[in-house]
C-alpha positions in Angstrom: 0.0 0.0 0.0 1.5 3.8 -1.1 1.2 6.2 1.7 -1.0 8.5 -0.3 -3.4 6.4 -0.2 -3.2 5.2 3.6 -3.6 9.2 4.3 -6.2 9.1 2.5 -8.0 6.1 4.6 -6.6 7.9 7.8 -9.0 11.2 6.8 -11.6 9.4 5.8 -11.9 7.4 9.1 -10.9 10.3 10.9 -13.8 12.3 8.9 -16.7 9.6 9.4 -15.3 9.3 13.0 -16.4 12.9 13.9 -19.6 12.8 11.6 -20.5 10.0 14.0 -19.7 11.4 17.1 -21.4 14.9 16.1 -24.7 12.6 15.3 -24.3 10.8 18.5 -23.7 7.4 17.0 -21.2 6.7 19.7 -20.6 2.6 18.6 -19.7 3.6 14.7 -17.4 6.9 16.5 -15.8 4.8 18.9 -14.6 1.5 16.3 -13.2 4.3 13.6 -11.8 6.9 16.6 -9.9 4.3 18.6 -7.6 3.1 15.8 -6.7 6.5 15.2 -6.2 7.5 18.9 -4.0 4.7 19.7 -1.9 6.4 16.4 -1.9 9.1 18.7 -4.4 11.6 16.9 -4.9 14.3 18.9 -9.1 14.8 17.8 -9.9 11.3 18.3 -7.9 11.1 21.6 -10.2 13.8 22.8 -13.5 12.6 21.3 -12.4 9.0 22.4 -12.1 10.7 26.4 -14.9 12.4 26.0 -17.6 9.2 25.3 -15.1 7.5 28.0 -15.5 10.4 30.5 -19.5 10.6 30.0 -20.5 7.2 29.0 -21.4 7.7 25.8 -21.8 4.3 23.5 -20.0 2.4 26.3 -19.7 1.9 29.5 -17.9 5.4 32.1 -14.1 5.3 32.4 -13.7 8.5 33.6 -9.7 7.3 34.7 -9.4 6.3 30.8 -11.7 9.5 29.7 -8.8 11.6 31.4 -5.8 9.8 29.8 -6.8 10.3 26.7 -7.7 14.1 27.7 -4.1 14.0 29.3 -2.7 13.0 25.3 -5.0 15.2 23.1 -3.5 18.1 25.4 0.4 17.1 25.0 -0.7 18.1 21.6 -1.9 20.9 22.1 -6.0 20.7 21.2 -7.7 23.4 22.6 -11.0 21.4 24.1 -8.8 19.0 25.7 -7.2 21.4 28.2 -10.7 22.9 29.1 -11.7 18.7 29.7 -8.8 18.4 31.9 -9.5 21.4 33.9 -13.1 19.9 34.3 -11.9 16.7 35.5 -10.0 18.2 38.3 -12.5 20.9 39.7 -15.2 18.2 39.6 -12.9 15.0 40.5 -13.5 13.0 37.6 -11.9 10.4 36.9 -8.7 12.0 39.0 -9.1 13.2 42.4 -10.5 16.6 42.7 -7.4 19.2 43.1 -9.1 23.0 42.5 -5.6 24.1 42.0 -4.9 22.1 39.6 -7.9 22.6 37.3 -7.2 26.6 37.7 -4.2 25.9 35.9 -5.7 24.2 33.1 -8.3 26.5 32.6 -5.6 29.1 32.6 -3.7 26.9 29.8 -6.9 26.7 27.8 -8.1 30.2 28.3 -4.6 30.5 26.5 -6.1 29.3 23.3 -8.9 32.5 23.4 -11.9 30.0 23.5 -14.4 31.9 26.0 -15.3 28.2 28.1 -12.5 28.1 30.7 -12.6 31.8 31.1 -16.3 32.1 32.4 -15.3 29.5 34.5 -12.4 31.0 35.7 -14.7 33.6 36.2 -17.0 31.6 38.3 -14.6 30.2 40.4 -13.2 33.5 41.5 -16.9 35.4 42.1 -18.3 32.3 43.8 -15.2 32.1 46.2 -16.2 28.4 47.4 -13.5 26.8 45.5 -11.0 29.2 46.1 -10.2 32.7 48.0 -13.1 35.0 46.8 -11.8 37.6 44.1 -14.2 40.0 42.3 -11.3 41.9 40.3 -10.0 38.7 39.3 -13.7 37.3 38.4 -14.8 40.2 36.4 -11.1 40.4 34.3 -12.1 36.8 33.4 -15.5 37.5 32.0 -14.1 40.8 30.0 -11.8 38.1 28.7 -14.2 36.2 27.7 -16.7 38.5 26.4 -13.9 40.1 24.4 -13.3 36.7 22.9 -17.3 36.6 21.8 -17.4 39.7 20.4 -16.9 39.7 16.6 
């Protein structure tokens, strides 16, 4: 087989992969994702931890879910940081560390997607988690609201 035309299998699985995930057909997204995750592709690592994380086509492995969170990051995907970050503040799958997750919000607010910065937001105003900090809280949600403002 010519390596053109194994790319061109890799993108095609890697294509019908997502399209089934995005249409919640979690069985077909899972048998054409994990091939590709084990090749160490970054979006099926993190669609792969996301139906491990929530149960979705199979059954929770929220230890697993984060792994492959953990991989899709090393990468560098966006989502996968935000996941991590998740994981930690809610103590899935890891054991909850609020510390922790603050820095991989702060890792994924780094990519300018507006997710981890309202949450970094929220952390900060609702002062449960961590120290209360209003100026902290409302620099987070400019952040974010700069980010969602075409």
């Amino acid at each position: 087989m010519n390596n053109s035309n194994s790319t061109d299998i890799y993108n095609a699985d890697l294509t019908s992969g997502v399209t089934a995930f995005d249409t919640k057909n979690f069985t077909m997204a899972y048998q054409l994702l994990a091939p590709l995750a084990a090749q160490g592709n970054a979006e099926s690592q993190w669609r792969l931890g996301m139906m491990q994380m929530n149960g979705l086509g199979m059954v929770e492995n929220q230890p697993l879910g984060l792994e492959n969170f953990i991989k899709s990051a090393a990468q560098g995907h966006v989502f996968a940081h935000h996941m991590i970050g998740v994981a930690y503040m809610t103590g899935e799958g890891v054991e909850k560390d609020i510390t922790v997750a603050i820095e991989w919000f702060e890792k994924a607010a780094e990519f300018g997607i507006p997710g981890p910065m309202y949450t970094l937001g929220m952390l900060y105003e609702d002062g449960k988690e961590v120290e209360q900090d209003l100026e902290k809280a409302q620099l987070w949600y400019d952040k974010a609201a700069e980010v969602n403002t075409p």
